[in-house]
C-alpha positions in Angstrom: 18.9 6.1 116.9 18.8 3.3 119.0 17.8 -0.3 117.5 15.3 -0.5 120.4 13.4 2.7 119.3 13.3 1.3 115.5 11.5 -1.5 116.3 9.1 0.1 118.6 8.3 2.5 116.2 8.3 -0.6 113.7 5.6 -2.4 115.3 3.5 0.4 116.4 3.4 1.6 112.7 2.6 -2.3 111.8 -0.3 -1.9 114.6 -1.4 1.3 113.4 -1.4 -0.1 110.0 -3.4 -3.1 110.5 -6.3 -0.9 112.4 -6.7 0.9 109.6 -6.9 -1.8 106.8 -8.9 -4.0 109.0 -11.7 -0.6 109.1 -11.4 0.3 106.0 -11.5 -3.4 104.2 -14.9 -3.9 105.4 -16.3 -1.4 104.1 -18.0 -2.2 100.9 -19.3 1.8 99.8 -17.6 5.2 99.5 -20.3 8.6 99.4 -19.2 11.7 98.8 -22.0 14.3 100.3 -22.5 18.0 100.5 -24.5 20.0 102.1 -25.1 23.9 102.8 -25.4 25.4 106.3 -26.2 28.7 107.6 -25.1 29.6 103.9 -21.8 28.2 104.2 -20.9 24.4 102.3 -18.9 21.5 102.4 -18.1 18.4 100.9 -16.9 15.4 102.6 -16.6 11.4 101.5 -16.7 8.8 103.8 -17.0 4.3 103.7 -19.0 2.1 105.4 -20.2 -1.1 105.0 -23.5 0.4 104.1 -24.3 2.5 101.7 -26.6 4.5 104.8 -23.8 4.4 106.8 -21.3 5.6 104.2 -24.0 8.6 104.0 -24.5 9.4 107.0 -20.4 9.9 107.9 -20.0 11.8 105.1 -22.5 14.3 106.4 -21.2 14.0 109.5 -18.0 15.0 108.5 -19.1 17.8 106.0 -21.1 19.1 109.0 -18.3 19.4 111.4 -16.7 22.8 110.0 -19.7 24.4 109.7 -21.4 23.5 113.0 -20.9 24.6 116.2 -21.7 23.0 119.3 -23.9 20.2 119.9 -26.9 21.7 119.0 -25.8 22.6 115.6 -24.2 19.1 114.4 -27.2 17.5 114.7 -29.6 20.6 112.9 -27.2 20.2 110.4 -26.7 16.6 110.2 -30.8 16.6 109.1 -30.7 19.3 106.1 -30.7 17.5 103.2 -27.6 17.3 101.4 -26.8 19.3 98.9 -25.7 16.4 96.3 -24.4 13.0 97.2 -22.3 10.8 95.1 -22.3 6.9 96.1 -20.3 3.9 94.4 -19.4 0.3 95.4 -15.8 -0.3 96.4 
């Protein structure tokens, strides 16, 4: 492999890297949620820097294989969750 490739694969892993420290070290709680839709559940944990924010992408993400569609996502982004486990980072 040519040297040229290794370090631009070097310091787009480095980038790549540093994005995802610099969103994830902000982010202060971690909630796992999940929730039951059109009979069908999922679980999903997400962070944020608030513990409603944390929440709500948790659900969000524990929506999206169940959903489909627009519509859907955001019916089942308001049934209440199933259970949801928060905790500080």
């Amino acid at each position: 492999m040519k040297r040229s490739t290794v370090v631009t694969l070097a310091v787009i892993s480095a980038i790549a890297g540093l994005a995802i420290y610099s969103t994830t070290s902000q982010a202060s709680h971690r909630c796992q949620v999940c929730v039951t839709y059109h009979g069908r559940n999922n679980c999903a944990t997400a962070a944020g820097t608030t513990e409603q924010d944390a929440r709500e992408g948790a659900q969000t993400t524990a929506c999206g294989p169940l959903a489909s569609g627009m519509d859907e996502s955001i019916a089942c982004g308001r049934v209440q969750p199933d259970s949801v486990q928060c905790r500080i980072r």
